[in-house]
N, C-alpha and C positions, 0 to 999 in steps of 0.2 A: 401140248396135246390137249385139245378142249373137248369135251364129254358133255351128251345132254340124250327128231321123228327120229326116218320117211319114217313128220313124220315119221322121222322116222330114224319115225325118224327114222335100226334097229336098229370063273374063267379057272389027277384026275380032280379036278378041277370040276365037273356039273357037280358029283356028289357035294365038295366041298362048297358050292354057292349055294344048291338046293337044303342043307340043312341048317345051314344058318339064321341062327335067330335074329330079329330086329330089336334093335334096343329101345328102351320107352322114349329116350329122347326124341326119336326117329317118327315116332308116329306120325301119320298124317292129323289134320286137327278136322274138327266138326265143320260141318258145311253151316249148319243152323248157327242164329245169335240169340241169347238168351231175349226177355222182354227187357225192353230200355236201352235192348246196347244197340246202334245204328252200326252199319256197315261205314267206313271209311271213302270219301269222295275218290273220285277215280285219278287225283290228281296224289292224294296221299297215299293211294294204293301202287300209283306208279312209282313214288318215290322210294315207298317200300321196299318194292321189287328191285328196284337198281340199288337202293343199301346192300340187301340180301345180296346180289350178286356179288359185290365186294368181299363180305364175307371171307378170309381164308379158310379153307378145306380144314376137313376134321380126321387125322390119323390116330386110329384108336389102337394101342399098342394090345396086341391078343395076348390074354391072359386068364384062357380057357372058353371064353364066348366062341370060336369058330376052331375049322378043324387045326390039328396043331404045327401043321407046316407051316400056318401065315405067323409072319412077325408081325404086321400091319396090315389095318383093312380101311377102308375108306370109303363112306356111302354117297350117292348123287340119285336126281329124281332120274327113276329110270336103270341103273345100274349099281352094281359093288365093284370096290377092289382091293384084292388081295396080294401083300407084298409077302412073299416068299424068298429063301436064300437064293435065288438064280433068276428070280423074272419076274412076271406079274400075271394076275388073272384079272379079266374082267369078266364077270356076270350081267348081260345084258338083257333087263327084264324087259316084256313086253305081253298084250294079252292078245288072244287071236279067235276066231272060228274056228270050227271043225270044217266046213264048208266057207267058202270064200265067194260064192253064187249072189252076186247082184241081179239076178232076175228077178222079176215082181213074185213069183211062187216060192221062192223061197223068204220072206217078206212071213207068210203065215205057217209057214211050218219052223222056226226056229224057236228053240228050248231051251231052259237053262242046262241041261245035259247036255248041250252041244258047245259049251263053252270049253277055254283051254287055255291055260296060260302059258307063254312061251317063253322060256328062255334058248338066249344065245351065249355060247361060250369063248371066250377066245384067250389065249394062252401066249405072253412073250417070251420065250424061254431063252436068256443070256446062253451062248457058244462060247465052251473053257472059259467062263468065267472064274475067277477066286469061290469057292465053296465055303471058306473060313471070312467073306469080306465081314466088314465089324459095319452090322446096322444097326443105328440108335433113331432115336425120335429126337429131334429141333425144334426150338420156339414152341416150350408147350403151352396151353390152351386152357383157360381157364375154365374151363367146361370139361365135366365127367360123364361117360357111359355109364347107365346102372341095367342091369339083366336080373328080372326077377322072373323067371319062366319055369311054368310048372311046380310041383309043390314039395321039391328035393332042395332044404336050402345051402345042401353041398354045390349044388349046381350051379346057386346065384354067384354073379360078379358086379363088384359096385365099388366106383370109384377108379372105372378106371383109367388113366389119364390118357389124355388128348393131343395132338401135336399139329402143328401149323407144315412142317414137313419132317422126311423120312432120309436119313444119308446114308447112302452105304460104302464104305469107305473101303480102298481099295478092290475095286468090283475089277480090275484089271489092274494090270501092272504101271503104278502114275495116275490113275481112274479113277475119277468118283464120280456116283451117280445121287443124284438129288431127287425126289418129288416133292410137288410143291403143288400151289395152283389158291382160285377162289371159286367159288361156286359156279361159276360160269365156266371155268377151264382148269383142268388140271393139267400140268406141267411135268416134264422131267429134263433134267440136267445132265450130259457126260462134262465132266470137267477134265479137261487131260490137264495136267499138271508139265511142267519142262521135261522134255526128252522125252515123255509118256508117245507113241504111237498110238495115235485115231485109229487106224486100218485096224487094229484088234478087237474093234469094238463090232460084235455079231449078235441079233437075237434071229429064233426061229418064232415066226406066226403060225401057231396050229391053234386052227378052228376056223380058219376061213375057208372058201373053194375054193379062191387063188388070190394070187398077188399083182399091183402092176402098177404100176409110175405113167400117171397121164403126162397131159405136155406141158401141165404146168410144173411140172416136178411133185405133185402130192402123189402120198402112197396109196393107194384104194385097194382097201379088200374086201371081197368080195365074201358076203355071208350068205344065209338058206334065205332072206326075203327083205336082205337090203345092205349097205355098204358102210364101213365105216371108213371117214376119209383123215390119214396123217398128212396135216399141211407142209409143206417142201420146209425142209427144216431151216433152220436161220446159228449160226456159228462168227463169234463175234470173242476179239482181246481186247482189253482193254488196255491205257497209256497213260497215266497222267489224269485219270476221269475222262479222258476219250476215250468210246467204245468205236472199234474196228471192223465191220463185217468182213468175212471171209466167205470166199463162196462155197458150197458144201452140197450135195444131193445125194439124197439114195443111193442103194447098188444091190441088186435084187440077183440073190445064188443060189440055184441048186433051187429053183424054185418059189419056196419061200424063207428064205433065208436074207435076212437083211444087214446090211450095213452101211456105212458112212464113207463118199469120197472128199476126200478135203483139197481146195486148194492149200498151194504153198499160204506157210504164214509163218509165225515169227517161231521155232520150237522153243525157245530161252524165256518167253511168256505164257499162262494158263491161256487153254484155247475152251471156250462152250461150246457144244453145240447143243442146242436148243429144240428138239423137236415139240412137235404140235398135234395133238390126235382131237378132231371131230368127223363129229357122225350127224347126218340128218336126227331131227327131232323128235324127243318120244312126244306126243299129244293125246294124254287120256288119264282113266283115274283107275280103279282097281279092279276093276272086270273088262268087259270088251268092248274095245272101241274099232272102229271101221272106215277110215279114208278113202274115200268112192272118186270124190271129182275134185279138181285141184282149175284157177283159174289164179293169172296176173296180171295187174294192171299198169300203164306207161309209167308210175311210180318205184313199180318192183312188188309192191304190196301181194302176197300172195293169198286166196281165199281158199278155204277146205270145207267140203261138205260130205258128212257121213251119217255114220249113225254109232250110237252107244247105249248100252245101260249099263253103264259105271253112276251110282250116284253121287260120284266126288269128280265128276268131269272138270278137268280146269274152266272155269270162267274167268272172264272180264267183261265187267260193264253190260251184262245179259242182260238178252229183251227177255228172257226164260231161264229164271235163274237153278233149277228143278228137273229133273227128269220127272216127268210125268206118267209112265209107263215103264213096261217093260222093256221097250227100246225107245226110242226119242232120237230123231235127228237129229244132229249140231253143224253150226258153222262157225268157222274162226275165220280172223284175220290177222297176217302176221306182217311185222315192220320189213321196211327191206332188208334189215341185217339178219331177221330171222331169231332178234334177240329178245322180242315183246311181243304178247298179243297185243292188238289195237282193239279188238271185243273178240269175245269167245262165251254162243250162249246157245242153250237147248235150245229145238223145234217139236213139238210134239202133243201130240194128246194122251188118253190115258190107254193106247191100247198099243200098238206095233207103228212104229214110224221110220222111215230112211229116206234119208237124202243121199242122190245117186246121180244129182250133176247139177253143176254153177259157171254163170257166166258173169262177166263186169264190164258195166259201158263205163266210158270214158270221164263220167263224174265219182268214179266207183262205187254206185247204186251196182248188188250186188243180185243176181236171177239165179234162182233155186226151182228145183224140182225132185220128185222122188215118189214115194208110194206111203200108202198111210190107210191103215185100219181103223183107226181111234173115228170117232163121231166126235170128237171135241175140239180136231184138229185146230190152232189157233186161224183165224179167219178175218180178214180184216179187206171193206170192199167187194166182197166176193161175189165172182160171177156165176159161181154155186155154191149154196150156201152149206150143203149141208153131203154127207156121203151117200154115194147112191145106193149102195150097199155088196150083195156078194163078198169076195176076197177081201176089198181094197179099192181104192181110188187112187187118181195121179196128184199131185197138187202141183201148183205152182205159186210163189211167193217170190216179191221183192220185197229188201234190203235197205235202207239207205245208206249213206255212207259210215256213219257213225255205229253202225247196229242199234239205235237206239230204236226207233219202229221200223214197222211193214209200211210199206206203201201199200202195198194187198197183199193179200193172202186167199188163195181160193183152192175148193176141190175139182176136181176133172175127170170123170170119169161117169160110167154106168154103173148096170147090175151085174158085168163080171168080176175079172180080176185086168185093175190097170195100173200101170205105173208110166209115170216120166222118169225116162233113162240120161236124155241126153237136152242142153239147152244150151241156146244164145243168142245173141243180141244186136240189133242194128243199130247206129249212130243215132236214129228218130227215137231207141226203145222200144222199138215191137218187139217181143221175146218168142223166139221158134220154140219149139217144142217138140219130141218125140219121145217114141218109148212104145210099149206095149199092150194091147187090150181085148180081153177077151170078153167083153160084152156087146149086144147086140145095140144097146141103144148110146153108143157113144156118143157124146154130144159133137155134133157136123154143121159145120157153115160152108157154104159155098162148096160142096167136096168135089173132088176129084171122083171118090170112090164112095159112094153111098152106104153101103151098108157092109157089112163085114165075109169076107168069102169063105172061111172057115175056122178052125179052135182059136185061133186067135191069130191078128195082124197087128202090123205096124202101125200107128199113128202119125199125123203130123199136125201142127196148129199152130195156128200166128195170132198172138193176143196184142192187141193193143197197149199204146203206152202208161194209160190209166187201171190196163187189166179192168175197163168194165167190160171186153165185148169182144171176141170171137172176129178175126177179118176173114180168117178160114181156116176149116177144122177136117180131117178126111181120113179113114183110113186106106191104108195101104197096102196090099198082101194079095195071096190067092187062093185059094182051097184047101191050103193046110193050116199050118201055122208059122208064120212070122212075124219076125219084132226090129222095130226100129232102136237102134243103142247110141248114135252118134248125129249131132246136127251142129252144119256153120250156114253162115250168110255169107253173099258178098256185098259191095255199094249199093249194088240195084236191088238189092232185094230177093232174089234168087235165094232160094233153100237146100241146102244139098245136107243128104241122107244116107247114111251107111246103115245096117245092121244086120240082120242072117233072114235066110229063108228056107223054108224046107219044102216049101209049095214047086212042083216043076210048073206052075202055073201062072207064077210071080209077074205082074204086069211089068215086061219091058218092051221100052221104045229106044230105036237106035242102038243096037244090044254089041258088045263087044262081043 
């Protein structure tokens, strides 16, 4: 079972995750380096990160730090878990809005009062399992938990030991159950022992909205604003130092009730079966982070563009290594296994910033858009230099592949309030553009539509490959208010435009 978003990437059981303390080992470390010390080249920073994952996981045997049903708890970025006599919890952290409004207006009305941190619950509760199974700690760890919290020193715990994994012996009749795992994945074991029955092995999943076995055979459950997925499990004896696969799948009862079909295999030898639990990726640091537009390129390479003001946002290799404001756009890029960033770095100046869509041509040069309040906005090339003022401005900026610079960077808009919502990219690199704007003097080349027909229209615009110049700029809309939120191209060049209207006025030709 491997653990880490959408993104998300995203266990009475909230009480028991919400008051648990973090141990000092656990903190997160300074972003800042003192004077003299250099940050590590990105080559030793990668190698870093793949030791780290190796790592084996850390079971910290409870012994007053959490509530007292857990025997073991085990922390990962992003999540806890709690080994109790029947099952497991997971606490799956995450941070979120109160509103979820990628429109440019809410851009200047968001507050740190509107922040919220989320967690998700989820609970594996073993069916008639042994209540008396004998669970100890494995391979301990020469690393100690110390708990010095608050100023009762009845309440400190220090020392207290560590385990590489957790057995619990006899968890059915012939049954044992393992956890195990390295920082990148945690593991669990059913070990049927000779003559032991597989078929008895049942947990219930409470804390999902449902259950369900795609076609690959993974189990996916379904949570309030994302999934976590158990890979089709794998069940294998072994011979002589030859490992055997057996084939084995899910069996989904009574709803959510899980268990295991085994093919035939040998019962006079131990049989594993091996399940796998991952979930999309958390991506953020300890306040709110926000994943707006998602793009991939013919390598698999995935790109993320949002917004945050967490000031410990994961980096790599930043052109922005800071948040600069109160919020600050970021962009990532993740390997195709999903297992590294390739860079991961602010956008921002020092006032309100989001990025709210990304495109990638075929060199993976990567196109950004979004909305920005700051005057400081980073700028590089720009075909305006500076913000026009009212609300906000649109921006748009290119990437190179590396994230190391911009190709440009510029702002886009007038004296209302404008964002780019939506962008992308032709084979030449003209970059489309949409979004919304409520100022009179948007900047227009060549337009379609001159001047603006009411509270606010659509946008549309095609900047050139160098982003010095404007091929054509127009709004879009009719006497009321609308906004453009989505744009693709085809080979020729053709722009096609989705996003809402409220005008009964809204210019259409050839109208469905």
């Amino acid at each position: 079972m491997s653990v880490r978003v959408c993104v998300l990437l995203f266990v009475s059981a909230l009480t028991m995750a919400q008051s648990n303390p973090v141990p000092l080992i656990n903190q997160p470390l300074a972003t800042g380096l003192p004077n003299g010390v250099s940050r590590p080249d990105a080559a030793t920073q990668g190698k870093m990160v793949e030791n780290y994952g190796k790592l084996p996981l850390s079971f910290e045997a409870n012994q007053g730090q959490t509530d007292g049903r857990v025997k073991f708890l085990s922390r990962g970025s992003g999540y806890s878990l709690f080994l109790t006599n029947d099952g497991a919890v997971f606490s799956l952290r995450g941070s979120n809005a109160k509103t979820t409004d990628k429109s440019p207006h809410s851009l200047a009305t968001r507050q740190p009062e509107d922040l919220a941190t989320t967690t998700s619950v989820l609970r594996m509760k073993l069916v008639k399992a042994n209540p008396s199974a004998k669970i100890a700690g494995e391979d301990e760890l020469p690393g100690k938990s110390n708990y010095f919290i608050g100023n009762d020193p009845k309440k400190w715990r220090s020392d207290v030991p560590t385990f590489g994994k957790v057995k619990y012996e006899g968890v059915y009749p012939g049954i044992d159950l393992v956890y195990y795992g390295n920082q990148r994945e945690l593991e669990y074991d059913f070990v049927i022992n000779p003559g032991a029955d597989p078929h008895g092995v049942r947990f219930d999943v409470r804390g999902a909205k449902s259950v369900s076995r795609d076609k690959d055979g993974d189990l996916v459950l379904h949570m309030g604003d994302g999934e976590l997925r158990w890979h089709k499990p794998f069940a294998y004896q072994e011979n002589d130092g030859k490992r055997r696969e057996i084939e084995v799948q899910y069996v989904i009862k009574h709803g959510q009730q899980v268990g295991f079909e085994v093919a035939s295999y040998d019962s006079k030898r131990p049989l594993t079966i091996d399940p796998r639990l991952g979930y999309s990726t958390y991506l953020g640091g300890s306040n709110t982070d926000q994943g707006v537009g998602i793009a991939v390129d013919s390598s698999g390479n995935a790109y993320i563009i949002g917004d945050t003001n967490s000031t410990d946002f994961p980096t790599v290799n930043p052109l922005q290594a800071s948040n600069g404001g109160f919020f600050n756009a970021f962009v990532a890029k993740l390997n195709p296994a999903g297992s590294a960033l390739v860079y991961s770095t602010y956008l921002g100046g020092s006032g309100q910033d989001a990025g709210l869509g990304i495109a990638v041509d075929t060199s993976g040069n990567a196109y950004m858009t979004g909305s920005t309040n700051s005057t400081d906005f980073p700028t590089v090339n720009p075909l305006q230099r500076a913000n026009a003022g009212g609300d906000g401005d649109a921006f748009v900026a290119k990437l190179n592949p590396t994230g190391s610079a911009l190709v440009y960077s510029t702002y886009l808009g007038g004296g209302g309030q404008d964002a780019g919502l939506g962008i992308a990219v032709d084979t030449s690199g003209n970059a489309y553009m949409t979004g919304s704007t409520s100022s009179t003097d948007f900047p227009t080349v060549h337009p379609l539509q001159p001047a603006i027909g009411g509270t606010a229209n659509a946008f549309v615009a095609k900047l050139n490959p160098a982003g010095s110049a404007l091929v054509y700029s127009t709004y879009l809309g009719g006497s009321s208010s609308d906004g453009g939120q989505g744009i693709a191209v085809d080979t020729s060049g053709n722009a096609y435009v989705t996003g809402t209207a409220v005008s009964t006025d809204f210019p259409t030709v050839n109208p469905l």
